[in-house]
N, C-alpha and C positions, 0 to 999 in steps of 0.2 A: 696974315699976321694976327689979328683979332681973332680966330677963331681956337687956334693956340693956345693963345693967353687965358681964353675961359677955360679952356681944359685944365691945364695945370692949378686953374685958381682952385675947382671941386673937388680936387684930388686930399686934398685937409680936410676937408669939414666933414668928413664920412669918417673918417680911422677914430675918433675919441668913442662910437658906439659900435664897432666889432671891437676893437679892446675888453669893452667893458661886458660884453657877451664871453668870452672865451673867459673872461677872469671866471664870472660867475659859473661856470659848468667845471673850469677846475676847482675851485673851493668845494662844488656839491661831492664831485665824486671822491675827493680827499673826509670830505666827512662820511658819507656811506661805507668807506673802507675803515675808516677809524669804529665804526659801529661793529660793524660785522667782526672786528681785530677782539674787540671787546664783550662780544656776546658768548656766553656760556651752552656747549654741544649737548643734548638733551639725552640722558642716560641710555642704555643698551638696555632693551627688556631682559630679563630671565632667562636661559637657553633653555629650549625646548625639549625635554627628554621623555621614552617610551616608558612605561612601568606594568607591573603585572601586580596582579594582588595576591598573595602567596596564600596558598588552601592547603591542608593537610589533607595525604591521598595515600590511600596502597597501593606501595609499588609492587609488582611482579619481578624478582630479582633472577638473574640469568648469568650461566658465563657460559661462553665459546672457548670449546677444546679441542687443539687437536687429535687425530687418534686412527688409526689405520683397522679394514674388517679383518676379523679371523675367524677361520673357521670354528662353528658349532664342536666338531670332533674331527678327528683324521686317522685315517691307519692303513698302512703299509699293509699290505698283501704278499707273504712270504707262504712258503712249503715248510710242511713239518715235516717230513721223508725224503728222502732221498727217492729219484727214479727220472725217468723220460717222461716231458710233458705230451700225451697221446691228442688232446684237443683244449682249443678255449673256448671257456662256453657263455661266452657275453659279447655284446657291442663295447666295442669303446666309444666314452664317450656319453653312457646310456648311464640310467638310474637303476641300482641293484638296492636287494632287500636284504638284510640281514640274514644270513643261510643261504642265500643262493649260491650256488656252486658256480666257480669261477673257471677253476683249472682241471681237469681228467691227466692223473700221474697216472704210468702203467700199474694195475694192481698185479699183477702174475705173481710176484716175489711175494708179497703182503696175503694175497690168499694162501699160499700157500703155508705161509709163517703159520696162519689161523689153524689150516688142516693137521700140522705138527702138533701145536699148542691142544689142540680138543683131545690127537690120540695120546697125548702126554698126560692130559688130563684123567682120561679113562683107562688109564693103567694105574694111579696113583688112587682113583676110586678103591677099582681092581684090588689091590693090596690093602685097601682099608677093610675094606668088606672082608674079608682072609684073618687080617687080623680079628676084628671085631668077633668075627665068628667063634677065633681059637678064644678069644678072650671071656667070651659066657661059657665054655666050654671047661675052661681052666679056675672058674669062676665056682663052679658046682664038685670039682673036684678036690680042689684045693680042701673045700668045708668038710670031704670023706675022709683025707690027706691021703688021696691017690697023687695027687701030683704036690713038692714042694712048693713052698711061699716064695722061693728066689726064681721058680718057672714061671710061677703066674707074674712074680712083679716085672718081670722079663718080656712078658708077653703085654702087657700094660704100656710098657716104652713101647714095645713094635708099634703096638696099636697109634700112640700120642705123636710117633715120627710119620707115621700112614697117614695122619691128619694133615700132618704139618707139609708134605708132601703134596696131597691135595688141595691144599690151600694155596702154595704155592703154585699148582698147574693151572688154578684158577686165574691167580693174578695173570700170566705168562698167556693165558687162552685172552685176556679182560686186556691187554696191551697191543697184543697183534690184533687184536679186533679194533683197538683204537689207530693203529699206523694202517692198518687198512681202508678206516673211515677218513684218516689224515690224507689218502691219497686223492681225494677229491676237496682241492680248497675251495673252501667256501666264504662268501665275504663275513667280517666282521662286523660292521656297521653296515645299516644302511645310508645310500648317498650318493653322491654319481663318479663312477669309476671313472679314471682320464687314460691314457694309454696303456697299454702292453710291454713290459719293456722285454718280452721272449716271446719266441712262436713254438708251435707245435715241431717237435721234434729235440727240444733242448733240453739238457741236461742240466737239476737241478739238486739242491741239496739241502739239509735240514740247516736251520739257524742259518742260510748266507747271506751275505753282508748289501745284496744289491736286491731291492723288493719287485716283484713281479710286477703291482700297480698300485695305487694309490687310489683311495675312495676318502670320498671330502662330503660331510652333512652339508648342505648349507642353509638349512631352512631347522630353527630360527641361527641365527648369525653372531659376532661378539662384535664389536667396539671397544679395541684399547684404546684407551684417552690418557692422557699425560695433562698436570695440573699442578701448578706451582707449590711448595709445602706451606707458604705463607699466605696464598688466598683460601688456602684448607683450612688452613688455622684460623684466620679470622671468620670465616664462615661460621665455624662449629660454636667461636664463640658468640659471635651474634645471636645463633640459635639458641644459648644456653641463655643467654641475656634478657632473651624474650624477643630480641630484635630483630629477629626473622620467625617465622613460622613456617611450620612443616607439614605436611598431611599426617593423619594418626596414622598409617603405615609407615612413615616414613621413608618412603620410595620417591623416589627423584626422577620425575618424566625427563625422557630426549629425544629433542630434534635435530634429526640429521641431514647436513646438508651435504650434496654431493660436489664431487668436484666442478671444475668449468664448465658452464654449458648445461649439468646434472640437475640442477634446482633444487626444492626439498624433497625427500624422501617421504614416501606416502606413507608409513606406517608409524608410531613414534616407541620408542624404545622406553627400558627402564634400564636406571642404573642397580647393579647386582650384588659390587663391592668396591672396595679400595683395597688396596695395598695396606701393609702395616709400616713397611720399612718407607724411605726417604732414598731417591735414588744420589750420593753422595756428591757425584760429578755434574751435576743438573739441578738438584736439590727441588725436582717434582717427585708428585705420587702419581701412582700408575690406578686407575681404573676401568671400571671392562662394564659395559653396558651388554643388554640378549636387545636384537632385535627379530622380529619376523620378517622370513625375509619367500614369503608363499610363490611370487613370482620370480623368483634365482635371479632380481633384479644387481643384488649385491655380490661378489667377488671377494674371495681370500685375497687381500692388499693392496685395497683400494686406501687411496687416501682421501678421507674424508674432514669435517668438522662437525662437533657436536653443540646445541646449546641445549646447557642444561637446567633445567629447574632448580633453583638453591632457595624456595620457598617465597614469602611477602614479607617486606617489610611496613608496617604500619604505622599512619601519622605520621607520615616522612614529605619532606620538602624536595621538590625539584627545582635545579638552577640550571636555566640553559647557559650552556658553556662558555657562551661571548660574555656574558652575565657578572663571570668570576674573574678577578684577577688575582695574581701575589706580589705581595712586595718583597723588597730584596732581601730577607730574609727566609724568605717562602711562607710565608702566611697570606695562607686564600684569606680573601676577604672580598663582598660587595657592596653593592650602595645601596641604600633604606632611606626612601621620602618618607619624611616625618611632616604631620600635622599642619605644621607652617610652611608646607612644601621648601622643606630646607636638605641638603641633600649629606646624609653622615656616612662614614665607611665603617664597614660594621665584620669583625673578623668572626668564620664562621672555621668550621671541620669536615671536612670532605671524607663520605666512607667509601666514596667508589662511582665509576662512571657509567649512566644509563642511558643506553642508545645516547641521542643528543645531548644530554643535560647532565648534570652532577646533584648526586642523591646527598644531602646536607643532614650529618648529626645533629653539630648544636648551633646555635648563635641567631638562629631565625624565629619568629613567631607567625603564627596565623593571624591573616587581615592587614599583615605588614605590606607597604610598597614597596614594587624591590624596581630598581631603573635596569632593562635590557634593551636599552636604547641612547645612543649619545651617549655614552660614558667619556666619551674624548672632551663632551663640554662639558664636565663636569667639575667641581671644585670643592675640598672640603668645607661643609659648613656654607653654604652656597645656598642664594635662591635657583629655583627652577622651576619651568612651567610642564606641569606633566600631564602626558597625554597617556590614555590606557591603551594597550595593545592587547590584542587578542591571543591568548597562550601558545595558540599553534603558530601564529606568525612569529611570536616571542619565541620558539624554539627552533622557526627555522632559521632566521637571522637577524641580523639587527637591522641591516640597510630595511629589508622588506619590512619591519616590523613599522618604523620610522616613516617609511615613504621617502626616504632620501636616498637613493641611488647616491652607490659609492661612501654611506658614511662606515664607520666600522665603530661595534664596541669594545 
């Protein structure tokens, strides 16, 4: 019973110092929370942004045109006579030279046309010579007046129709002698003939409507290209402006590229002419580049593309193209760190796009910071902390320029 009794007596005199422990650690942590409620978050630095320092540079200005080859020359292979083709005298296929003889017509008919035509000829001599003769004849008589003035003037026409006679046997000998050379066609161009469309033994005729072969130059070659009438237009005026330059010939190198697979084309063209007119339904101009084409690497209608030399433009600014944006009205504009690394929007002119970047008329200066990085942290009128990026990285894009995977400008 006594041992009871002590227990419940020490059960008080302990609880007044665990009370006064638990007071005090809730009053501390009600104060520490009360501090930190009222303590002020210490600002965000500056965002970090790429920039480039903009240099005045000659650009090399270029446009990519479509345009399909065409032949150097081309020409149908017809008969001028009439007769049976007796042989052909080429490969198909093969490269023929200007004059070489293609087809053997029968001559039989044609020589013999010639044999007529000579003795036609030499009867119409025959009769001049006759006249001519009677004509000094009547010539010395007439001054006796052994013979009348209306003999002689008589024999004067004999003589002047005996001319005219022989003049004509001549053209008529000078004709069958050409349908007799006609019987052996010969090519007109040189270039490489492609098939036969008759064999030995057919029957053909002057002027018919279906050509025996086809011969195609293809060394050197054309490039038709098609070119919108408003990048013409603005070209020529750039040029006239001073804002491109051209070589003192004024010739326009091209490079041609071939289709899939093709790569570039080893030899580089020039451009020849343009068109005058505007094609109305499309509203491009048509122009026709020569290329050399020594290894018949190129084809009549191939589809190809050209890029063409359109001269330098000089003291020109490049913007890589993450670089620019517009606002909703469409005005390009970018961003310009100013002095205070303060970041302003700065509305510029855009004359056209090169390779990656945008070649800028007006609104930029040399030595100016242009930001091609982090433009999403950007703000008008805004500090920012800027870091330089290397132009080539600044044109390939913003992440790599940055070193932030994933940021975009």
């Amino acid at each position: 019973m006594q041992t009871s009794v002590s227990v419940k007596a020490a059960g008080p005199r302990r609880a007044p110092g665990f009370a006064a422990l638990a007071a005090a650690a809730l009053l501390l942590g009600a104060c520490e929370r009360e501090d930190a409620a009222n303590a002020q978050p210490a600002p965000p630095p500056p965002p970090q942004v790429g920039f480039t320092v903009l240099q005045p540079q000659t650009v090399a200005l270029t446009a990519e045109l479509p345009g399909r080859t065409v032949a150097y020359r081309s020409a149908e292979v017809r008969p001028q006579v009439d007769g049976i083709i007796q042989q052909r005298l080429f490969e198909e296929g093969a490269t023929v030279e200007a004059g070489q003889p293609l087809y053997q017509i029968d001559p039989a008919v044609y020589q013999a046309a010639v044999k007529a035509a000579e003795a036609a000829l030499a009867r119409a001599q025959a009769s001049f010579e006759s006249s001519s003769t009677r004509v000094r004849r009547y010539r010395e008589l007439v001054g006796r007046n052994a013979v009348s003035q209306q003999d002689y003037d008589d024999m004067l026409a004999t003589q002047a129709e005996d001319a005219a006679d022989v003049a004509s046997a001549e053209a008529q000998l000078e004709r069958a002698r050409i349908d007799l050379e006609y019987t052996v066609v010969s090519a007109p161009i040189s270039g490489r003939i492609g098939r036969s469309a008759i064999t030995e033994g057919a029957l053909v005729t002057a002027n018919q409507a279906d050509a025996l072969a086809r011969i195609t130059q293809l060394d050197p070659i054309y490039v038709d290209l098609t070119q919108s009438s408003g990048e013409l237009m603005r070209t020529r005026r750039a040029i006239e402006a001073g804002a491109i330059s051209v070589s003192a010939e004024g010739e326009a190198p091209v490079e041609l590229i071939l289709e899939e697979g093709g790569g570039t084309y080893a030899h580089e063209g020039r451009v020849q002419f343009s068109e005058v007119l505007v094609n109305e339904t499309t509203g491009t101009v048509s122009l026709r580049a020569v290329f050399p084409n020594p290894e018949r690497e190129l084809l009549p209608g191939l589809f190809v593309r050209a890029v063409i030399s359109q001269g330098e433009a000089r003291d020109a600014f490049l913007v890589p193209q993450p670089a620019l944006a517009r606002g909703g009205d469409g005005q390009a504009y970018v961003w310009v760190i100013g002095e205070d690394d303060t970041v302003t929007q700065r509305p510029v002119t855009v004359r056209r796009a090169v390779g990656g970047a945008w070649l800028i008329g007006e609104g930029l200066a040399a030595g100016e910071r242009l930001v091609v990085d982090g433009l999403q942290r950007v703000q008008p009128d805004s500090k920012v902390t800027p870091v330089a990026v290397e132009p080539a990285s600044a044109g390939a894009g913003p992440a790599q320029a940055a070193g932030e995977p994933g940021a975009s400008g």
